[in-house]
ROSE-638888 format. One record per residue (C-alpha): residue number from 0; chain; x, y, z. Coordinates in pm, 1 decimal, m for minus. Layout:
 num chaine        X        Y        Z
 NUM      A        X        Y        Z
...
This chain:
 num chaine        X        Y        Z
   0      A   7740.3   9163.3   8475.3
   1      A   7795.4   9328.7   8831.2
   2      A   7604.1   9643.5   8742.1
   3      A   7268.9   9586.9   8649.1
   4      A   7084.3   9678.1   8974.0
   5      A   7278.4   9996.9   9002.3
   6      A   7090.0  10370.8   8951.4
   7      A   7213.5  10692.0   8823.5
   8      A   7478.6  10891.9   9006.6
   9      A   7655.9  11201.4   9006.2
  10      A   7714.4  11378.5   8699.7
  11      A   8028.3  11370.8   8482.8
  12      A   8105.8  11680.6   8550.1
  13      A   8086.8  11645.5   8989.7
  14      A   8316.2  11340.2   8906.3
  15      A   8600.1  11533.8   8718.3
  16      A   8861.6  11804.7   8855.5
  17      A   8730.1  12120.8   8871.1
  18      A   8833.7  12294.9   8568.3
  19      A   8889.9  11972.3   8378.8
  20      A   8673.6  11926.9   8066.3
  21      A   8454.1  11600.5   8146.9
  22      A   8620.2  11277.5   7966.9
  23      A   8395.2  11026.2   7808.3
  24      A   8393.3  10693.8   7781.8
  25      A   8324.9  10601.4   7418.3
  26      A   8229.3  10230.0   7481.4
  27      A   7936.5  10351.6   7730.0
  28      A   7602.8  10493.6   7662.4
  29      A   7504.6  10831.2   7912.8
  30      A   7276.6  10585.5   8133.4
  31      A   7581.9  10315.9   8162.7
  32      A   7830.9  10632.5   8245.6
  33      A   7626.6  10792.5   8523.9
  34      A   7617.7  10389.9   8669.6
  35      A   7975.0  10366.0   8640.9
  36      A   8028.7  10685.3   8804.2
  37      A   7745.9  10604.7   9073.3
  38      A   7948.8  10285.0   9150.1
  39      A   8263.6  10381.7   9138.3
  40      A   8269.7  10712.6   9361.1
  41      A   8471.2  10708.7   9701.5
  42      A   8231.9  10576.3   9953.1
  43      A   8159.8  10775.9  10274.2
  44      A   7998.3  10453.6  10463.6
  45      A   8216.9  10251.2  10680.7
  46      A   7969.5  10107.7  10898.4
  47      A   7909.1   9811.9  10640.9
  48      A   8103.7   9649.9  10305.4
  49      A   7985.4   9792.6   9984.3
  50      A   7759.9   9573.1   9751.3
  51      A   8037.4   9329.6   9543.8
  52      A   8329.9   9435.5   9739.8
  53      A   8384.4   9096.2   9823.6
  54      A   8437.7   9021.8   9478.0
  55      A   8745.7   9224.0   9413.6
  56      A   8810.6   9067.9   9083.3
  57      A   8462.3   9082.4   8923.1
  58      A   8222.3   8747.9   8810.9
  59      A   8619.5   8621.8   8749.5
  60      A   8631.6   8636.5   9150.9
  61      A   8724.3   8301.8   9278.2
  62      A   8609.4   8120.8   9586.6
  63      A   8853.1   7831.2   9668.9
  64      A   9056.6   7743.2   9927.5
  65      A   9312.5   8008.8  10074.9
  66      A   9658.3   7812.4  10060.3
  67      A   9975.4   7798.7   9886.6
  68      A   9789.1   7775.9   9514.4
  69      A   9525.3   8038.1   9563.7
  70      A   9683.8   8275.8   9332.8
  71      A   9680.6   8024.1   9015.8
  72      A   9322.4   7959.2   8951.0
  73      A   9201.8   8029.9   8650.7
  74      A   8907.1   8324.5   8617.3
  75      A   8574.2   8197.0   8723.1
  76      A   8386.2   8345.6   8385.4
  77      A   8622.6   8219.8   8175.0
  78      A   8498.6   8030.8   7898.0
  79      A   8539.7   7638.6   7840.3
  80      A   8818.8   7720.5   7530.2
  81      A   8916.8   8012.7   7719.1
  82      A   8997.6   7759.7   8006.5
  83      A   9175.4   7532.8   7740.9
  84      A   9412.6   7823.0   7624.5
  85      A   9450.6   7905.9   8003.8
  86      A   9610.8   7552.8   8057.9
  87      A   9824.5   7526.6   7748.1
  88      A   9962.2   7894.8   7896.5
  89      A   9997.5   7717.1   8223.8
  90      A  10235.8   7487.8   8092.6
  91      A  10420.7   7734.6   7885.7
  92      A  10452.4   7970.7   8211.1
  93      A  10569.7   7702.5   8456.0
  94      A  10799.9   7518.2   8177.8
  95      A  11199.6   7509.2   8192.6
  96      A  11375.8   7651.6   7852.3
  97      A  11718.2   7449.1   7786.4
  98      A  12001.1   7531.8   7613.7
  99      A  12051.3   7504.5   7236.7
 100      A  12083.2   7314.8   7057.0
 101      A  11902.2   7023.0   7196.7
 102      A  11694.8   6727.3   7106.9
 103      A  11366.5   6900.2   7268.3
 104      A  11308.0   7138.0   6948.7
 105      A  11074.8   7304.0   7106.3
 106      A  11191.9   7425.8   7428.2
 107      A  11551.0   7516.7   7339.0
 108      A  11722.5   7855.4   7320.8
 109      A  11757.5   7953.0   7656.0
 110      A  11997.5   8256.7   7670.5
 111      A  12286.7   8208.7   7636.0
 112      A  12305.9   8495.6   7943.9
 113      A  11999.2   8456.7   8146.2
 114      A  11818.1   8562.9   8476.6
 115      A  11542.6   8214.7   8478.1
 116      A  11488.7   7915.8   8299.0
 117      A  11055.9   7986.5   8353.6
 118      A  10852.5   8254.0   8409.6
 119      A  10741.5   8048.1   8752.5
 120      A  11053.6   8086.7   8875.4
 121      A  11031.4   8464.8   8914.0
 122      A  10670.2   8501.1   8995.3
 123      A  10651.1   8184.1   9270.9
 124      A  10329.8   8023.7   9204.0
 125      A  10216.0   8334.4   9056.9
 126      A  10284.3   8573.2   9375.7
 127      A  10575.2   8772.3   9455.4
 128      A  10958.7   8677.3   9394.8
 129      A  11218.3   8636.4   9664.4
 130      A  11514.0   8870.6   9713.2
 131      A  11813.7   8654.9   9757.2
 132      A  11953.2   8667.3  10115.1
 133      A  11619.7   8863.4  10265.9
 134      A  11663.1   8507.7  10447.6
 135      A  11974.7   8494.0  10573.0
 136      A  12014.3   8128.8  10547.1
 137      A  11924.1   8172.2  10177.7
 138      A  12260.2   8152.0   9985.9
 139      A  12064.7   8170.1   9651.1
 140      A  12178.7   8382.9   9354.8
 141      A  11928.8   8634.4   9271.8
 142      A  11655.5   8547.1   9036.6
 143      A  11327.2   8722.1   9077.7
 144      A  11507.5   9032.1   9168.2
 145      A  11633.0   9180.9   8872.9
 146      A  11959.0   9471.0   8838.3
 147      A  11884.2   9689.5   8525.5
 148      A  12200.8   9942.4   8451.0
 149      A  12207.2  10266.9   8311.9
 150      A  12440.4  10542.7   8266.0
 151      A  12337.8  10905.1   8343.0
 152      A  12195.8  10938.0   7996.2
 153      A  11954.1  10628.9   8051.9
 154      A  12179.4  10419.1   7811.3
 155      A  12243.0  10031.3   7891.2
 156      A  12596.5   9959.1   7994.1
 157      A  12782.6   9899.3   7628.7
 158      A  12889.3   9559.5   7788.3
 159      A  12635.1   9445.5   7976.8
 160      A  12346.9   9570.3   7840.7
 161      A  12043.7   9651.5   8003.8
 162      A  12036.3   9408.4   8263.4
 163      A  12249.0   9187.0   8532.3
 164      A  12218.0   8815.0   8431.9
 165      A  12406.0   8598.4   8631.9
 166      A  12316.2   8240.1   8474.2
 167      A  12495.6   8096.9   8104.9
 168      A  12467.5   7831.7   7933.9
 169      A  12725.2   7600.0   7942.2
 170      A  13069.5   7696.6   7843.6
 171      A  12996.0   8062.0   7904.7
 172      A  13052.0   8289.7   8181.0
 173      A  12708.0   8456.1   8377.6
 174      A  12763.1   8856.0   8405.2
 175      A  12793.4   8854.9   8799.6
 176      A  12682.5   8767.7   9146.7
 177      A  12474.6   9041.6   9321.9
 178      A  12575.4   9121.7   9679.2
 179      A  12301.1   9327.9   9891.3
 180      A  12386.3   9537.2  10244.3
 181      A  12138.9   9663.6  10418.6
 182      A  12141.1   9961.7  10654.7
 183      A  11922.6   9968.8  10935.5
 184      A  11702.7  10308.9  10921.7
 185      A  11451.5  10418.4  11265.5
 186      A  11119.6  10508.4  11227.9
 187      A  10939.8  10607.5  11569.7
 188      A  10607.5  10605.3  11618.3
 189      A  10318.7  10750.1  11802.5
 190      A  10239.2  10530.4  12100.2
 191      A  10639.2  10433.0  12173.6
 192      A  10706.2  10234.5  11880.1
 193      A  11008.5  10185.6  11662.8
 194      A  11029.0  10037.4  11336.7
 195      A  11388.0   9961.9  11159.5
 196      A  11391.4   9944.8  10811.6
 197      A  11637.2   9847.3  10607.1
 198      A  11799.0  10028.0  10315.4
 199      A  11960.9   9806.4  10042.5
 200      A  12274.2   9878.6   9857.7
 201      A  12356.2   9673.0   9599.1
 202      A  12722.3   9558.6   9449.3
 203      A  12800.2   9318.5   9129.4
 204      A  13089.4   9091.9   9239.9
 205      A  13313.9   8871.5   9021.1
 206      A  13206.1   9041.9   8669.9
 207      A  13249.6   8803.6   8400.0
 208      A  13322.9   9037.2   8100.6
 209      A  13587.4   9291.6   8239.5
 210      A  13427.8   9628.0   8461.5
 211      A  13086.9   9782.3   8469.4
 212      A  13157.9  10151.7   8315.2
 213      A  13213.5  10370.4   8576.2
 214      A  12918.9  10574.3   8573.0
 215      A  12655.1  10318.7   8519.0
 216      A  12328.1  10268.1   8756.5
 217      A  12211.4   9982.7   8951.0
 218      A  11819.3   9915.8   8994.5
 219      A  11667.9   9687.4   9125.4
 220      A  11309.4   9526.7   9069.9
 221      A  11130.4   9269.1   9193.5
 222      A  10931.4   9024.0   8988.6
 223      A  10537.1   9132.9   9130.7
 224      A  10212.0   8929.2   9109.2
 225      A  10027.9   8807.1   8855.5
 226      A   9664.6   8870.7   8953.3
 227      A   9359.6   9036.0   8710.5
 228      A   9656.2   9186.9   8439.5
 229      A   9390.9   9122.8   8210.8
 230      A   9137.0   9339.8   8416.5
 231      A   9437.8   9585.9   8438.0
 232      A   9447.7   9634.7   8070.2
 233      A   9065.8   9611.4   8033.4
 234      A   9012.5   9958.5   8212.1
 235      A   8939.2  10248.2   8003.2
 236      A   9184.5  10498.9   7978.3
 237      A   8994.8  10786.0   8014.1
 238      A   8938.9  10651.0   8354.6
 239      A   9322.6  10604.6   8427.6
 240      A   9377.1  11011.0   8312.1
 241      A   9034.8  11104.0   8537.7
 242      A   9285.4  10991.5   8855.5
 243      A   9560.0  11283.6   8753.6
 244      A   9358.1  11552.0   8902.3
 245      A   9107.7  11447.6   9125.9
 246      A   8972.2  11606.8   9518.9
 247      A   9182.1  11334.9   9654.8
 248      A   9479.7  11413.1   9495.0
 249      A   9478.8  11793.0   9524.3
 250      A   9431.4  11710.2   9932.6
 251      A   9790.3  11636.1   9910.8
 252      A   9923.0  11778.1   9638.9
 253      A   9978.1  11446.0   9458.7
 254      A  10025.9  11489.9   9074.1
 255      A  10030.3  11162.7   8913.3
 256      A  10131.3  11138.1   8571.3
 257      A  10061.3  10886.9   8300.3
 258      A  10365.8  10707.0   8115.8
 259      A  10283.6  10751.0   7721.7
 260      A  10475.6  10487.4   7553.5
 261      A  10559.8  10372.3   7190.4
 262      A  10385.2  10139.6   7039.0
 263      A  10621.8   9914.0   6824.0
 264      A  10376.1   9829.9   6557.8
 265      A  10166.9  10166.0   6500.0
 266      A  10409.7  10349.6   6610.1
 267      A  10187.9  10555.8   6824.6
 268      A  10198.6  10685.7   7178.0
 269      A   9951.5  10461.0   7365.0
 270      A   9956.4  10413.7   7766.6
 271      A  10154.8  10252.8   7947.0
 272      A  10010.4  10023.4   8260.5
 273      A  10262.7   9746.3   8381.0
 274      A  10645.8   9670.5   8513.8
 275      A  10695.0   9895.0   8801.4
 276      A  10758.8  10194.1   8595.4
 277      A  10401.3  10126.8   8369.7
 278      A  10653.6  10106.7   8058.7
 279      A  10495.6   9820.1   7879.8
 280      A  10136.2   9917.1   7747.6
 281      A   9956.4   9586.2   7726.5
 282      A   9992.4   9222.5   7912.5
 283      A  10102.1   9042.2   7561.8
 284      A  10397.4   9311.1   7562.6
 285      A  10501.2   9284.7   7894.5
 286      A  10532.9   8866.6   7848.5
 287      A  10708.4   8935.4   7528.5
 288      A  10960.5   9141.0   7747.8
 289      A  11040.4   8902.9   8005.1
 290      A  11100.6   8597.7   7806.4
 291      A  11402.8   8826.9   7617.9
 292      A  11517.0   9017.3   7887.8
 293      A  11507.0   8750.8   8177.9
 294      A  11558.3   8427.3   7950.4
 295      A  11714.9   8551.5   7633.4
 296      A  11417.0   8402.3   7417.7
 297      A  11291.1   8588.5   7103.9
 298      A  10923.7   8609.6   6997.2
 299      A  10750.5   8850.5   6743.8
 300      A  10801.6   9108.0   6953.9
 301      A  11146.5   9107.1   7050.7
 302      A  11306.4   8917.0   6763.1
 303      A  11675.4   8856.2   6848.8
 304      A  11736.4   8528.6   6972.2
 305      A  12043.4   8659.7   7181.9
 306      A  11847.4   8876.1   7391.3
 307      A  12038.1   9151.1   7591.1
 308      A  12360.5   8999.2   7495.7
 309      A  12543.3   9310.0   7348.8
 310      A  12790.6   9314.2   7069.9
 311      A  13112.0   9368.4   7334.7
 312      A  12992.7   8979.4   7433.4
 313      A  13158.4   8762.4   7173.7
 314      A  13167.6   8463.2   7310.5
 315      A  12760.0   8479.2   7375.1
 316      A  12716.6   8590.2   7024.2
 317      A  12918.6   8303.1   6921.3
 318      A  12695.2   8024.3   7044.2
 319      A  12404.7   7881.9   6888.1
 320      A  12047.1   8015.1   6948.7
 321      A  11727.3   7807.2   6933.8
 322      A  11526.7   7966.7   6573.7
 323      A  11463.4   7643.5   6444.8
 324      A  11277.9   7737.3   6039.7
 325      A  11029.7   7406.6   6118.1
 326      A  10949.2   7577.4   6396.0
 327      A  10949.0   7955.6   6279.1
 328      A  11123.2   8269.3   6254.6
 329      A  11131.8   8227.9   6664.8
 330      A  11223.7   8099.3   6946.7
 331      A  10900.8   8158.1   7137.3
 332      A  10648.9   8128.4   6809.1
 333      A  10344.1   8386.5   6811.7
 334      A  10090.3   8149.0   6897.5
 335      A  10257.8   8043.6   7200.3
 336      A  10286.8   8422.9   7296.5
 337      A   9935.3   8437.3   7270.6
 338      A   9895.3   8147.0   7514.1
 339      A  10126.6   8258.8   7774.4
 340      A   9917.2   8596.2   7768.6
 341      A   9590.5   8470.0   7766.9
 342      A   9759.1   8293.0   8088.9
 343      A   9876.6   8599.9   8260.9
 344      A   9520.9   8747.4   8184.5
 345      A   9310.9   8552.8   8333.9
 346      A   9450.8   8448.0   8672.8
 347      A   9185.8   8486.3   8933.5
 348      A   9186.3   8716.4   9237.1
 349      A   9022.2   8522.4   9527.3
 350      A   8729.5   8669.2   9764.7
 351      A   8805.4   8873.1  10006.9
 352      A   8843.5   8784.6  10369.1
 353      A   8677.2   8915.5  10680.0
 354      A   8504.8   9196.0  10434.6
 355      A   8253.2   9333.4  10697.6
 356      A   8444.4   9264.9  11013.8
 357      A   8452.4   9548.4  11271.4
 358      A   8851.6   9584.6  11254.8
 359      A   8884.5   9595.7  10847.2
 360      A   8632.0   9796.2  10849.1
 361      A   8748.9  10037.6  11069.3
 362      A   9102.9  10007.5  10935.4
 363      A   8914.6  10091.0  10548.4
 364      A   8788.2  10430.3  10712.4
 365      A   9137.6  10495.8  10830.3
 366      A   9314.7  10388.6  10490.9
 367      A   9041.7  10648.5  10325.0
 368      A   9069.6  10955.6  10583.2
 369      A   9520.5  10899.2  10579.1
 370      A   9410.2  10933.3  10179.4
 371      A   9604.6  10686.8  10086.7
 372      A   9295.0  10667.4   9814.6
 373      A   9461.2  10963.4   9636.5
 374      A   9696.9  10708.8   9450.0
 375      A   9521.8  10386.0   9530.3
 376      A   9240.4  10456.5   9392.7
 377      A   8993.3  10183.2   9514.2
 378      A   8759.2  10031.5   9165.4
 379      A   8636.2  10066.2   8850.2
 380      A   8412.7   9954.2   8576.0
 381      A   8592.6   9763.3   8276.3
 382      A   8523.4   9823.6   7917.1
 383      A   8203.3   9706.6   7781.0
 384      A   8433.9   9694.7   7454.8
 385      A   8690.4   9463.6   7652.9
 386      A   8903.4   9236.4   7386.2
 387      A   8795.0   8939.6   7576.2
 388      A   8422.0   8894.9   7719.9
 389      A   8560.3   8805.4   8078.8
 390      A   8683.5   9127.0   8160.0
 391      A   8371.5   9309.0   7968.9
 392      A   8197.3   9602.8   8227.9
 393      A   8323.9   9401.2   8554.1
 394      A   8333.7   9568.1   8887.7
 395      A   8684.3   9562.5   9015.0
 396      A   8895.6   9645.4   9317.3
 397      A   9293.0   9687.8   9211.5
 398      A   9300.8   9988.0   9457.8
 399      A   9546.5  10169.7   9223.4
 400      A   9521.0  10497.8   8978.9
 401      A   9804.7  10326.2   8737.8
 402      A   9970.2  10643.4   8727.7
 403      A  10366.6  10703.5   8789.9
 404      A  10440.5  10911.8   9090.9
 405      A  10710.6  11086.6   9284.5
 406      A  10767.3  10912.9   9557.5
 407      A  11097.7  11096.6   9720.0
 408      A  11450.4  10996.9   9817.7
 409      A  11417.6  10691.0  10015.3
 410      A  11246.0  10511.3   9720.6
 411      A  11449.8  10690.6   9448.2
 412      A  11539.3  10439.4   9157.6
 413      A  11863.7  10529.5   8947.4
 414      A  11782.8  10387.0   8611.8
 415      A  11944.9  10689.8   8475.9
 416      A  11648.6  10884.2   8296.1
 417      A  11631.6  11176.2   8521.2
 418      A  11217.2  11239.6   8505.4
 419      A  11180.3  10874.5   8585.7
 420      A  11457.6  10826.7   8920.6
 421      A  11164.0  10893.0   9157.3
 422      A  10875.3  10786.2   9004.0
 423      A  10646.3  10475.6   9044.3
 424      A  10359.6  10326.6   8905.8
 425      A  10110.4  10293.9   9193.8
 426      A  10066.3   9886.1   9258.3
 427      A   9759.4   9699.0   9285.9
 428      A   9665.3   9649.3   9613.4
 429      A   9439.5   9350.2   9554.3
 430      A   9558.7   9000.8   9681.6
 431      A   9815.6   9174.7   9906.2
 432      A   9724.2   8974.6  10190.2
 433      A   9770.7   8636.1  10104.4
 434      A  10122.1   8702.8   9959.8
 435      A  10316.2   8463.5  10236.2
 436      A  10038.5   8224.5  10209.6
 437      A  10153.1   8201.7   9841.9
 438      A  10515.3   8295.8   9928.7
 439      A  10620.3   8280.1  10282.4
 440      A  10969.9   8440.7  10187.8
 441      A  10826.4   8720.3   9960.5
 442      A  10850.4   9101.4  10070.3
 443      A  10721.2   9413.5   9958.7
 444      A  10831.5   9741.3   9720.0
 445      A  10968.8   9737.5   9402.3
 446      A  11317.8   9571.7   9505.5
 447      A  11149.5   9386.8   9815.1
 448      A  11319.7   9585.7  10090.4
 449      A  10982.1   9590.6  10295.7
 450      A  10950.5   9262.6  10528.8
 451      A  10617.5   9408.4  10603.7
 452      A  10314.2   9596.6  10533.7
 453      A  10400.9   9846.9  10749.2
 454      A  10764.4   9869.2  10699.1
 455      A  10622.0   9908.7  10299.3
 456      A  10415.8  10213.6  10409.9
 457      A  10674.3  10344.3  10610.1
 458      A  10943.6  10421.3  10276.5
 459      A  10670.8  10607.4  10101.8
 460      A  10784.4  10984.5  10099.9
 461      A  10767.8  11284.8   9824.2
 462      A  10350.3  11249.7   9695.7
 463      A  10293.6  11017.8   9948.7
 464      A  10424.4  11150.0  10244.4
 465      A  10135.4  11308.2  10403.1
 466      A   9925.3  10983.8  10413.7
 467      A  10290.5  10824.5  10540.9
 468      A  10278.7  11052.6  10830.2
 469      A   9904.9  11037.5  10898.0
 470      A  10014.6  10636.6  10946.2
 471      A  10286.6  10744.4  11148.9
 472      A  10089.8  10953.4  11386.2
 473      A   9768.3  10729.0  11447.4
 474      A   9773.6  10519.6  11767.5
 475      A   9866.7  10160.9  11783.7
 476      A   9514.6  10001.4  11762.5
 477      A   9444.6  10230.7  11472.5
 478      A   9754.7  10112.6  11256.1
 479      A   9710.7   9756.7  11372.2
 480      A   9347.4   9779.6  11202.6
 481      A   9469.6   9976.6  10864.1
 482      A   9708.7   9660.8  10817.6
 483      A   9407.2   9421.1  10919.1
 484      A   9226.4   9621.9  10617.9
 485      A   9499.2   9533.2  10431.1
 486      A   9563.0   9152.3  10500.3
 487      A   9196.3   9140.9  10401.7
 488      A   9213.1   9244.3  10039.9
């Protein structure tokens, strides 16, 4: 464990909001929560790294080489069967579905409409997707980059369901090809620079099952990372609701708000924590997700084998799905679920780079004192009651409060539920600068819009727009070293 040599802290109560009653943290003694809280306050040093901050993933930090495969190591702590089940999820993640029927029993039922035929496809070797055409000698159709429809109500389109998917089977038609313009949008900034974004507008062309309803949606999201989901789920969520009200966040107004979802088998509220709108509560649920939405594949969690392939689609309900009763009441059997998510759990975060350089460090300071802090909130302290020892009371970096915020106009998502158009969940920061090493063609933001760091920091507006201007306003050198800070984590 990463804590042992730390000593007591502040109290509970100088760690919570004014006002708000303290929140425990039922799988930690007193001692352990005045550590955690010792450990976890916002440091006020610059002048040197703290103690483990190289290690922004915990003992599961990795130390290998920095190239195009650093994002696909396994956990360091991870147990010798852990390390089995990791490789057996490997395979799973990185395999190619077919159509049914087929002689490979146990890799058919792919679609019949469908976004991927793997998971790897999406999330290139575990890092960021591609947007189609970000390159503009990339002709690709879009894969990674997902259009979800809605009408005004939040309702799926009654023909095309929930989401664009512009691949079929054989013998069937996809939905559509997306078609993205961008407009070019100025930014200028102190010291004589200008920035041009680019704002995306997105079109379906050729629809293959008659017109979109008039009043539906388009969204887009990108497929993100893959790094420390399991150290994701592993924090506590008292500490998640701490971050709603915290001397950070009233600096700037920023009101963060947690994203209480359903829980299909309890039928409970429980938290939500990942897809960009932290609507799936747990990693198992969000793999579960993907394989029906982007690959029309049931499991025990989403159980029809015809995915989002709506009623209005006859000739997709017509063909032959891959439930095979040798193989189970599935296409994507339980215990292969469990694989795939012990997968997505346990993929490493490497070392940082560069930690106690003189430029990151000074470019930390500046990332604290713009507060971007107040939603990227920099570590915690897992569960000592952790479902899986490896992410039991680690030390970790994700530099985000996993909280949904409003984050204005320019970012404004129309997936139809009206408290929900400008809200985000606040992404991990960790592994942020290696993402071209692991995908040179990858970009940034939910729908990828951002060809850099800065141009990402640059859309942030409503909660966030304070610490956006404070960007905007520092001198060159000074924004040159908060990205170094970045590229370093």
């Amino acid at each position: 464990m990463l804590l042992l040599t730390l000593t007591a802290g502040p109290s509970v109560h100088d760690a919570v909001a004014a006002g708000v009653a303290p929140i425990p943290r039922s799988d930690l003694s007193e001692t352990d929560r005045q550590r955690v809280l010792a450990v976890t306050a916002p440091t006020a040093d610059f002048s040197r790294a703290e103690p483990f901050e190289q290690m922004q993933g915990g003992a599961g930090t990795v130390d290998k080489r920095v190239n195009a495969d650093i994002f696909s190591h396994p956990a360091a702590n991870l147990s010798f069967e852990g390390r089995q089940e990791f490789m057996v999820g490997n395979g799973l993640f990185r395999k190619d579905w077919v159509s049914s029927p087929a002689s490979t029993l146990a890799s058919d039922g792919l679609g019949p409409l469908f976004n991927a035929r793997s998971c790897q496809a999406c999330h290139v070797k575990d890092g960021r997707g591609t947007v189609p055409g970000i390159d503009p000698e990339d002709k690709s159709e879009a894969m990674a980059l997902l259009i979800r429809f809605a009408l005004p109500s939040g309702a799926p389109d009654p023909v095309y369901g929930r989401q664009l998917q512009p691949f079929a089977v054989t013998g069937l038609s996809g939905e559509g090809r997306l078609r993205i313009a961008y407009e070019p949008v100025s930014v200028e900034l102190t010291g004589g620079e200008t920035v041009v974004l680019q704002r995306p507008d997105y079109t379906i062309d050729t629809p293959g099952y008659g017109p979109l309803d008039p009043d539906v949606r388009l969204s887009a999201r990108l497929a993100p990372p893959m790094l420390g989901l399991g150290l994701l789920d592993a924090i506590h969520p008292d500490d998640i609701l701490k971050n709603i009200d915290t001397p950070q966040a009233r600096r700037d107004a920023v009101s963060g708000r947690p994203n209480w979802v359903i829980d299909a088998a309890s039928g409970q509220k429980v938290l939500g924590r990942f897809g960009w709108k932290a609507d799936q509560s747990t990693v198992k649920r969000q793999s579960a997700e993907a394989f029906f939405m982007d690959m029309g594949l049931s499991t025990p969690l989403r159980e029809d084998p015809y995915g989002d392939c709506t009623a209005q689609q006859a000739p997709c309900r017509a063909l032959p799905h891959g439930v095979q009763k040798e193989q189970g009441d599935h296409e994507v059997p339980g215990n292969l679920i469990d694989f795939v998510t012990v997968y997505s759990s346990n993929l490493a975060l490497p070392q940082r780079r560069d930690v106690s350089g003189p430029k990151v460090l000074a470019g930390k300071k500046l990332f604290y004192e713009a507060n971007c802090i107040a939603c990227h909130v920099p570590k915690y302290v897992t569960r000592r009651d952790a479902a899986r020892p490896e992410h039991q009371f680690q030390l970790i970096w994700p530099y985000t409060d996993m909280l949904l915020h409003d984050m204005g106009e320019g970012l404004a998502d129309e997936d139809g539920k009206e408290t929900l158009q400008r809200e985000w969940r606040t992404p991990p920061l960790w592994g942020i600068g290696l993402t071209k090493t692991v995908n040179p063609n990858a970009t940034w933001l939910h729908d990828g819009r951002a060809r850099t760091l800065l141009e990402a920091v640059l859309w942030h507006g409503g909660e966030a727009k304070a610490a956006r201007d404070r960007v905007v306003a520092m001198s060159p050198e000074d924004r040159a070293n908060l990205i170094r800070f970045l590229e370093s984590l």
